[in-house]
Backbone as CSV, one residue per row, in Angstrom:
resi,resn,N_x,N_y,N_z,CA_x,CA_y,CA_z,C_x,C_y,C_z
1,UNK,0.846,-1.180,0.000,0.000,0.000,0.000,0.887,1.238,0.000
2,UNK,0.934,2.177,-0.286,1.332,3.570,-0.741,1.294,4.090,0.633
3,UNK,2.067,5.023,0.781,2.115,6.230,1.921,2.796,5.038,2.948
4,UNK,2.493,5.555,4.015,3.147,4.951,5.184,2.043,4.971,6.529
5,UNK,1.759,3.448,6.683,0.360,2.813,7.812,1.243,2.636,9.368
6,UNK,1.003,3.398,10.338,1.369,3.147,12.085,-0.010,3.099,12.568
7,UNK,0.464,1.913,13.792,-0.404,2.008,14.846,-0.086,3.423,15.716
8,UNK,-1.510,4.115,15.551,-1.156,5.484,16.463,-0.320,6.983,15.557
9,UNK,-0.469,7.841,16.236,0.412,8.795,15.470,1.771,8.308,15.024
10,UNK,1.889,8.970,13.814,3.675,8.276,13.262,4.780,9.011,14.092
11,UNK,5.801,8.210,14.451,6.972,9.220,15.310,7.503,10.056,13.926
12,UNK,8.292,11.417,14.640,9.137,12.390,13.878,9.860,11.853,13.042
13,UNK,11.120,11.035,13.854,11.764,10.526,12.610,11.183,9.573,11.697
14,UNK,10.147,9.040,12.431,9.609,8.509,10.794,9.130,9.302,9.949
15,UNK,7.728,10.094,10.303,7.510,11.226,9.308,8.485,12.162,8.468
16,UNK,10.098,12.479,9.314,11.101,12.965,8.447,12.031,11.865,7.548
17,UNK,11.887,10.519,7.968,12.690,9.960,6.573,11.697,9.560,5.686
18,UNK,10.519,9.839,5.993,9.417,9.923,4.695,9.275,10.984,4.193
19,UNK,9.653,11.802,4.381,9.363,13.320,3.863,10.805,13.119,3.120
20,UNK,11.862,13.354,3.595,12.973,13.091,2.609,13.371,12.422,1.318
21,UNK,12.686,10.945,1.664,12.042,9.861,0.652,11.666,10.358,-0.757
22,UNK,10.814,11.693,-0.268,10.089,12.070,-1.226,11.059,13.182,-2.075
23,UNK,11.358,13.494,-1.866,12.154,14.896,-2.744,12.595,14.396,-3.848
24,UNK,11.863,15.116,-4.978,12.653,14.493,-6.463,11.727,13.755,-6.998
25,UNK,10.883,13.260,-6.212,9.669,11.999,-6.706,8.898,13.067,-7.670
26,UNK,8.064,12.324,-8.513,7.605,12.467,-9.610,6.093,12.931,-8.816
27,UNK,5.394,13.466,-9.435,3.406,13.918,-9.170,2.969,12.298,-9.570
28,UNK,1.955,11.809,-8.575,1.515,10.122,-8.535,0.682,10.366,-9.675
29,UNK,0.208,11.586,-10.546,-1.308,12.055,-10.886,-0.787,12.827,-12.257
30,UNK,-1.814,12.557,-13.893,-0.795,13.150,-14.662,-1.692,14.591,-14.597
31,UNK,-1.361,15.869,-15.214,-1.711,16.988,-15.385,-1.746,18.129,-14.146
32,UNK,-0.637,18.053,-13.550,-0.582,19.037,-12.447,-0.743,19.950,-13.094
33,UNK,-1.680,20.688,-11.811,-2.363,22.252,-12.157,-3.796,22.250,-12.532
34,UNK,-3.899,20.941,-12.434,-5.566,21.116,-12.820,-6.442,21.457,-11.772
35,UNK,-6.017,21.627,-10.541,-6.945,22.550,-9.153,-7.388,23.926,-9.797
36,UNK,-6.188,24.402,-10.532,-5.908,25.785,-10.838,-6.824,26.446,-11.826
37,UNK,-7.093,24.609,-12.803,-8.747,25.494,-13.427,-8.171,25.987,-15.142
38,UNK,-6.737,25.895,-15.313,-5.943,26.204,-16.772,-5.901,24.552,-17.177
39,UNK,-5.815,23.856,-16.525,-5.926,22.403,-17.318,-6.866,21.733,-16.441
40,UNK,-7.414,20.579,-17.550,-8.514,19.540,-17.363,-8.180,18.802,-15.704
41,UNK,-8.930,18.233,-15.693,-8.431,17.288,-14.303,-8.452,16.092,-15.412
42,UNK,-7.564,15.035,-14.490,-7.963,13.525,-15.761,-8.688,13.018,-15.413
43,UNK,-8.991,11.831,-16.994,-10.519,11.370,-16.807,-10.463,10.606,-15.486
44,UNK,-11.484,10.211,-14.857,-12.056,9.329,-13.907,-11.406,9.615,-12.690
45,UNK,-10.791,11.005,-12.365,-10.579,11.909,-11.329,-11.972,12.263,-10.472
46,UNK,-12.733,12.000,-9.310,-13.198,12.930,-8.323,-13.410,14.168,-8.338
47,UNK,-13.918,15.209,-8.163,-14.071,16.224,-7.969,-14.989,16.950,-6.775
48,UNK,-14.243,17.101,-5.922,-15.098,17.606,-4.402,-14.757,18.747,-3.896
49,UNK,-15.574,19.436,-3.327,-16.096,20.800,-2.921,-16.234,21.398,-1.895
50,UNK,-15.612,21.680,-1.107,-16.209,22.465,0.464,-15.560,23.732,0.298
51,UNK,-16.826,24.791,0.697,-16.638,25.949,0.793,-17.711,26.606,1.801
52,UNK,-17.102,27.898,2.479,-17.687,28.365,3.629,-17.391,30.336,3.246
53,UNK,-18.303,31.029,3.967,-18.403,32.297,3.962,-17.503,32.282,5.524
54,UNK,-16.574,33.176,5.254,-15.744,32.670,6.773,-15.435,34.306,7.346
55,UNK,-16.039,35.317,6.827,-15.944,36.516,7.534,-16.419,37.348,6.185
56,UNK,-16.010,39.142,6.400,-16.082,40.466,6.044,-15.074,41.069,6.168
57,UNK,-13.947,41.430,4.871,-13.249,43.124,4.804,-11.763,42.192,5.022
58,UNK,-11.055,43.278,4.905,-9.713,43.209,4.957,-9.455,42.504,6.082
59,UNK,-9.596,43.028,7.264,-9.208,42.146,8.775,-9.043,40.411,8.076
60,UNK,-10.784,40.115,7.958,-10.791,38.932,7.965,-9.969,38.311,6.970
61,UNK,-9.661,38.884,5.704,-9.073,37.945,4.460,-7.454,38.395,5.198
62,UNK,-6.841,39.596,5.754,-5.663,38.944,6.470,-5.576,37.861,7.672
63,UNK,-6.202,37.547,8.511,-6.294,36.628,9.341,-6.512,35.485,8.843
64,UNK,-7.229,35.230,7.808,-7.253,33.686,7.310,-6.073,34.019,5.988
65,UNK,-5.349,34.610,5.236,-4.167,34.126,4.894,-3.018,33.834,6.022
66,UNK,-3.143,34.242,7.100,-2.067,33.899,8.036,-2.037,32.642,8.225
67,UNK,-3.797,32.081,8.587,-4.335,30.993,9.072,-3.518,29.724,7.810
68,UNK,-3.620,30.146,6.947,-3.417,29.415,5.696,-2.255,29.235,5.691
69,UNK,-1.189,29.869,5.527,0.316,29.908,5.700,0.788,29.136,7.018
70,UNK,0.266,29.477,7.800,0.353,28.474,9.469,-0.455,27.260,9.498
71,UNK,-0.935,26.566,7.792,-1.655,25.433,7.922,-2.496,25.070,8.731
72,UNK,-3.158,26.226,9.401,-4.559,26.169,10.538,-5.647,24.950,9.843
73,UNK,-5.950,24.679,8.661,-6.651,24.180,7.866,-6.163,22.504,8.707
74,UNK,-5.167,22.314,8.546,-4.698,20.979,9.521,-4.896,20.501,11.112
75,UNK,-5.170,21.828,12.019,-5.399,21.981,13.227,-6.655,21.409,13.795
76,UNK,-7.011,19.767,13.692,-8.102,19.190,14.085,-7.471,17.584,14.334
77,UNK,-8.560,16.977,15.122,-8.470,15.812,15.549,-7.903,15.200,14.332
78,UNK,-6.734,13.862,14.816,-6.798,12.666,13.631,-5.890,13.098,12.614
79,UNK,-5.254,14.970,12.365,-5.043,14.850,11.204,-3.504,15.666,11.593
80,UNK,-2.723,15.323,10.887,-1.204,16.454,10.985,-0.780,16.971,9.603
81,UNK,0.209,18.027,9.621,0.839,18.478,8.741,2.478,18.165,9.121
82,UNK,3.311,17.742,8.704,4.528,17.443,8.913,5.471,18.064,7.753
83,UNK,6.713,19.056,8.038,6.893,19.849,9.158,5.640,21.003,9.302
84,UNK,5.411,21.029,10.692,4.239,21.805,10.731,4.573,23.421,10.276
85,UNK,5.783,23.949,10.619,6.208,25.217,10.499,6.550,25.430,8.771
86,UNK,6.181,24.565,7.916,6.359,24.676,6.349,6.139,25.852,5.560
87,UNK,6.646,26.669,4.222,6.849,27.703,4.177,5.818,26.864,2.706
88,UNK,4.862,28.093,2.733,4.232,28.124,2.270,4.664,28.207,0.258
89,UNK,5.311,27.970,-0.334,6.011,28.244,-1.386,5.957,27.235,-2.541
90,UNK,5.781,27.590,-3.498,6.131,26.063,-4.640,7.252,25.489,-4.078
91,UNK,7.142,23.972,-4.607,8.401,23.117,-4.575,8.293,22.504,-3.124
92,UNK,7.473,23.337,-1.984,8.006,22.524,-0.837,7.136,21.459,-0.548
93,UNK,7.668,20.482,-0.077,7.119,18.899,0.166,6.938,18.946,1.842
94,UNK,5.644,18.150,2.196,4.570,18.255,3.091,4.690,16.833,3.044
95,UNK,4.827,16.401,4.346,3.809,14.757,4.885,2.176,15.706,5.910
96,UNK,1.535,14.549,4.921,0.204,14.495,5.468,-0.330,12.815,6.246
97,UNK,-0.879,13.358,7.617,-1.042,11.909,7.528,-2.652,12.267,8.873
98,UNK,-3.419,11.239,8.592,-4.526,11.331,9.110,-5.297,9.533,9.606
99,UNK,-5.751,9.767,10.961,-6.629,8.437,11.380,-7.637,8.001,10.720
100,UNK,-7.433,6.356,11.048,-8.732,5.807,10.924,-9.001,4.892,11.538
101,UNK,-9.418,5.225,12.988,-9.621,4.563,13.867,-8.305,4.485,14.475
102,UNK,-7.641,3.286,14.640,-6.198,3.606,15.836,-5.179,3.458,14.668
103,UNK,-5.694,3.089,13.657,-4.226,3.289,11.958,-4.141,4.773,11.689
104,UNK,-3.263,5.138,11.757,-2.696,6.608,10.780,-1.764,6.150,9.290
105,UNK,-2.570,6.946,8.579,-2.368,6.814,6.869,-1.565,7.762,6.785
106,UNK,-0.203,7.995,6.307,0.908,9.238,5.880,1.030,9.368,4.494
107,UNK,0.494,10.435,4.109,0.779,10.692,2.219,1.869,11.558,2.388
108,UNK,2.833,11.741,0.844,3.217,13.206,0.918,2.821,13.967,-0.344
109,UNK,3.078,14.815,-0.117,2.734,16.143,-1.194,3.623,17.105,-1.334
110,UNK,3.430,17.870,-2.388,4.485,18.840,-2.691,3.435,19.979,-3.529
111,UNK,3.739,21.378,-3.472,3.243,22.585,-3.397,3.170,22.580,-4.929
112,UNK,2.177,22.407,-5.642,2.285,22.909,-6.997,2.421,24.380,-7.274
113,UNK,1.515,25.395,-6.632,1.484,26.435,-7.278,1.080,27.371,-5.920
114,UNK,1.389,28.383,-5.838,0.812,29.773,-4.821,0.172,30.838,-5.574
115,UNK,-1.114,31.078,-4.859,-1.635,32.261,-5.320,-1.861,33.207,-4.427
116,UNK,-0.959,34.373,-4.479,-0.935,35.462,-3.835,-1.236,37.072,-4.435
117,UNK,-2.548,37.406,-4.567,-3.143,38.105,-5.360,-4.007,39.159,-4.277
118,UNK,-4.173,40.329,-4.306,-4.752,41.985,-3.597,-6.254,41.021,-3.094
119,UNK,-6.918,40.070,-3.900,-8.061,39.319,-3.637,-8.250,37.718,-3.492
120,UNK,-6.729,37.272,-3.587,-7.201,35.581,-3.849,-5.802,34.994,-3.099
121,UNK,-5.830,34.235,-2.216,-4.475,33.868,-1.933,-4.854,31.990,-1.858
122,UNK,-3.897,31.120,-1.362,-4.145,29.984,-1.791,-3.027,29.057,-2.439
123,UNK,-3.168,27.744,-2.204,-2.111,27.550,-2.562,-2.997,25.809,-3.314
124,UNK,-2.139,24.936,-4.204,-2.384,23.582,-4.427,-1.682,22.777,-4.142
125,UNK,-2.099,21.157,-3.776,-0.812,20.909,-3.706,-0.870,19.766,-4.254
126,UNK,-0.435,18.460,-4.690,-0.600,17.444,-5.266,0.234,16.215,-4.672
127,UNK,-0.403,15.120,-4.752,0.182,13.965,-4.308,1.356,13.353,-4.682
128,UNK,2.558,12.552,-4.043,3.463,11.898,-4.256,3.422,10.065,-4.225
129,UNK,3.461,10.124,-3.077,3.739,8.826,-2.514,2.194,8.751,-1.346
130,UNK,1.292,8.770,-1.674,0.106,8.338,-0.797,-1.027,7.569,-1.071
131,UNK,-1.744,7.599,-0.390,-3.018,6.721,-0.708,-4.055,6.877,-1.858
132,UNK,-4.299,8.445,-2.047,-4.902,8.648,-3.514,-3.980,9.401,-4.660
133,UNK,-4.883,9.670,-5.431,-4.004,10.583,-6.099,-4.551,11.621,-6.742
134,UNK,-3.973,12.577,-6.690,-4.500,14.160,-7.605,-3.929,14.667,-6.807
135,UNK,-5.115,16.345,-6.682,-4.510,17.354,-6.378,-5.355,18.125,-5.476
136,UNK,-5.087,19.214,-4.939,-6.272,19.581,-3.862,-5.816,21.526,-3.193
137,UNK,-6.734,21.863,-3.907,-6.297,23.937,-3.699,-7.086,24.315,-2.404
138,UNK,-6.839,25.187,-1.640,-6.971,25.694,-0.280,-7.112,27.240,-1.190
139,UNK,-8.225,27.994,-1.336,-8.031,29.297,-1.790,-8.788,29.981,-0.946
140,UNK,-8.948,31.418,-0.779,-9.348,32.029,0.049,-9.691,33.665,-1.284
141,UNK,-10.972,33.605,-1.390,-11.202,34.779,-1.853,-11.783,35.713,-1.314
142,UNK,-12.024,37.198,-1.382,-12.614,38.435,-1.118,-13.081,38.731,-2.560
143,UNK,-14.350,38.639,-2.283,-15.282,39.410,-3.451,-15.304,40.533,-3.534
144,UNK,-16.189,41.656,-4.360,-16.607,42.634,-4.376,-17.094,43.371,-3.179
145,UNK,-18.080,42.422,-2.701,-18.969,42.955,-1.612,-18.254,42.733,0.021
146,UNK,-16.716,42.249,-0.426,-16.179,42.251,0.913,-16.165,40.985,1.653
147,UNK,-16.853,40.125,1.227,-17.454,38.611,1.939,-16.084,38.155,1.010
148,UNK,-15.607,36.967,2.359,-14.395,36.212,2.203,-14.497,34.982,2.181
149,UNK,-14.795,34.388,1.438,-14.803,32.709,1.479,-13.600,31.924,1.062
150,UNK,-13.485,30.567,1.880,-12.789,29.599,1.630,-13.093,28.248,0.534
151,UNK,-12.313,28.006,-0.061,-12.786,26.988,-1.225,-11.764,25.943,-1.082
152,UNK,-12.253,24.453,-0.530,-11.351,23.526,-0.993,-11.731,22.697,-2.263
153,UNK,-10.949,22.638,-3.594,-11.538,21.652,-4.209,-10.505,20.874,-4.469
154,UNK,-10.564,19.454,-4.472,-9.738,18.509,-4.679,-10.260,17.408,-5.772
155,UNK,-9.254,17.208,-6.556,-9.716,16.397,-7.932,-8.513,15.100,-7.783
156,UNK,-9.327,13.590,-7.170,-8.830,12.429,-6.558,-9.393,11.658,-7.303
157,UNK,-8.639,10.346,-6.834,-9.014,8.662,-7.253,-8.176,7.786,-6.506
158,UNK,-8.618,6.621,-6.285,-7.526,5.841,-5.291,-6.817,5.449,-5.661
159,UNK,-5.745,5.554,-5.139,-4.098,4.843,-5.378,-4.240,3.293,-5.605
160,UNK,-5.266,2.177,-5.363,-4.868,0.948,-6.034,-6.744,0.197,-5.241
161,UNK,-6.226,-0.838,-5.604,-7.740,-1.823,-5.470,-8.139,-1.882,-3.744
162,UNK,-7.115,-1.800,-3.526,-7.639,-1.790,-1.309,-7.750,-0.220,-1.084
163,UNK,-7.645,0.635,-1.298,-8.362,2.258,-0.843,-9.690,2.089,-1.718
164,UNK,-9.693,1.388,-3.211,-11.320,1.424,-4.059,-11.936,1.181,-2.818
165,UNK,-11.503,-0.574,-2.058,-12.590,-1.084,-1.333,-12.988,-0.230,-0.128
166,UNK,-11.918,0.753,0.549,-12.619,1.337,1.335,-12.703,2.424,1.283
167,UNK,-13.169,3.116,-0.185,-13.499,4.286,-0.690,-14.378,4.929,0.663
168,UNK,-15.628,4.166,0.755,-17.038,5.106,1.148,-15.933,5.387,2.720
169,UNK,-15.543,4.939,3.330,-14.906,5.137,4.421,-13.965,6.415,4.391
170,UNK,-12.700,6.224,3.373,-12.040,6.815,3.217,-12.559,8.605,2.870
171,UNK,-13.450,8.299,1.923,-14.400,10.054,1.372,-15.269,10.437,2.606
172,UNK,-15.709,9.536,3.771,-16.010,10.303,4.573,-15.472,11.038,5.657
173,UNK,-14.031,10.471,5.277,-12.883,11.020,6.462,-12.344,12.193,5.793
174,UNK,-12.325,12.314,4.313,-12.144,13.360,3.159,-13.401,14.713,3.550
175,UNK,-14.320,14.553,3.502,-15.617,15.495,3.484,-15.414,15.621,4.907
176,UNK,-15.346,15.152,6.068,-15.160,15.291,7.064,-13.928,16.617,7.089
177,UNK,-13.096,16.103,7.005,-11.381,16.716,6.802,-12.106,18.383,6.253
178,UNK,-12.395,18.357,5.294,-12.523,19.788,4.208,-13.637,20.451,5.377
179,UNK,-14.748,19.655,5.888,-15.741,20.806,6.277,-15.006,21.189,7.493
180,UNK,-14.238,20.823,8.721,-13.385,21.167,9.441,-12.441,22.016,8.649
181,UNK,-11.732,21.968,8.106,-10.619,22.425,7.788,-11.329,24.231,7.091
182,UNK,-12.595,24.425,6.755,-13.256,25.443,6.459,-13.852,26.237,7.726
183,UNK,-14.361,25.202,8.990,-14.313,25.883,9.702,-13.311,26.406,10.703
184,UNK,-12.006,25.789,10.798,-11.209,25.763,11.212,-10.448,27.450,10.875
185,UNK,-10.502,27.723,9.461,-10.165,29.238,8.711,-11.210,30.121,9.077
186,UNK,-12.301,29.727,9.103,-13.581,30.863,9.576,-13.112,31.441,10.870
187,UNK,-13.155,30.412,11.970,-11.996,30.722,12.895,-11.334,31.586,13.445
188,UNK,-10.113,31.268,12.683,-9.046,31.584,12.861,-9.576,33.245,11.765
189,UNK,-10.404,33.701,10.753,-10.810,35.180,10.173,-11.344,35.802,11.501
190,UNK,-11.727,35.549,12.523,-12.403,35.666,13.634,-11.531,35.970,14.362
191,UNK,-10.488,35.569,14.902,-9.766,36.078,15.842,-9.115,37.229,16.038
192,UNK,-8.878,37.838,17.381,-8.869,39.384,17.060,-6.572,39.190,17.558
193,UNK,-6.097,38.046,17.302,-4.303,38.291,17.118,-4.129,38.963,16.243
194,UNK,-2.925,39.757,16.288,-3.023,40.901,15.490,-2.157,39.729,14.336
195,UNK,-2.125,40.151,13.464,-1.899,39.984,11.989,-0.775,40.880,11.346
196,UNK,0.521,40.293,10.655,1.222,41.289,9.861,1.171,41.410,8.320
């Protein structure tokens, strides 16, 4: 099976000689960039959706890019970001790893693209060495009217015939993951720490 299966949270040095593992590895998924909406996703790719109205005005869209950059989106039961202090940037490689039940599943990923724009910030990132495969954008827009919403969309399929079988399991720990991880940024637009 793909990624890396512990009883219980994975120790450091394991999560860091899996993260190392990865550097140089190839995208598991063909057409990176297709979160981004300039290319197709491939055929028989997933396509899933969570999005939330997570505040009003400048305050809030700086407080949830902070939130975003400090991977707040990860800050819930069951799930980690490894190294947690990761710089938000193309090129950099991320272990992800999340429960199911007393097993923790470790993928990694690496930063396809950043969007840092007066209205849209956000980043994608795409799979290496894990359990599914594609790609999956964290964006954060400010409209016209000032309302700031969060958008996760992720365009997946399973890495081999044992994640197919426990798809319905697996997508509810997925939809689970995104609607947390939306309120988790609403949040964190909410909080009155000051912001630079």
């Amino acid at each position: 099976m793909p990624g890396m299966i512990t009883h219980g949270p994975p120790p450091v040095a394991s999560l860091e000689r899996f993260l190392v593992s990865q550097i140089g590895s190839d995208f598991s998924y063909p057409r990176p960039g297709c979160s981004l909406g300039g290319v197709p996703a491939p055929v028989g790719y997933r396509h899933d959706r969570a999005q939330g109205l997570i505040g009003h005005g400048e305050m809030a869209f700086r407080r949830a890019k902070q939130a975003i950059q400090n991977w707040t989106m990860f800050d819930q039961p069951g799930v980690l970001v490894y190294p947690p202090e990761s710089p938000v940037v193309p090129g950099c490689h991320v272990v992800v790893a999340g429960s199911f039940g007393p097993l923790w599943v470790t993928g990694a990923c690496r930063i396809v693209e950043v969007i840092d724009e007066d209205n849209r910030y956000g980043f994608a990132y795409g799979t290496l060495d894990h359990v599914a495969l594609g790609e999956e954008i964290f964006l954060l827009t400010r409209r016209p009217d000032g309302s700031v919403w969060f958008t996760i969309d992720a365009y997946s399929r399973p890495q081999n015939w044992f994640v197919q079988a426990v798809t319905p399991l697996f997508r509810t720990i997925q939809t689970r993951f995104r609607q947390q991880a939306v309120a988790a940024i609403a949040l964190a637009s909410r909080e009155s720490s000051t912001v630079s």
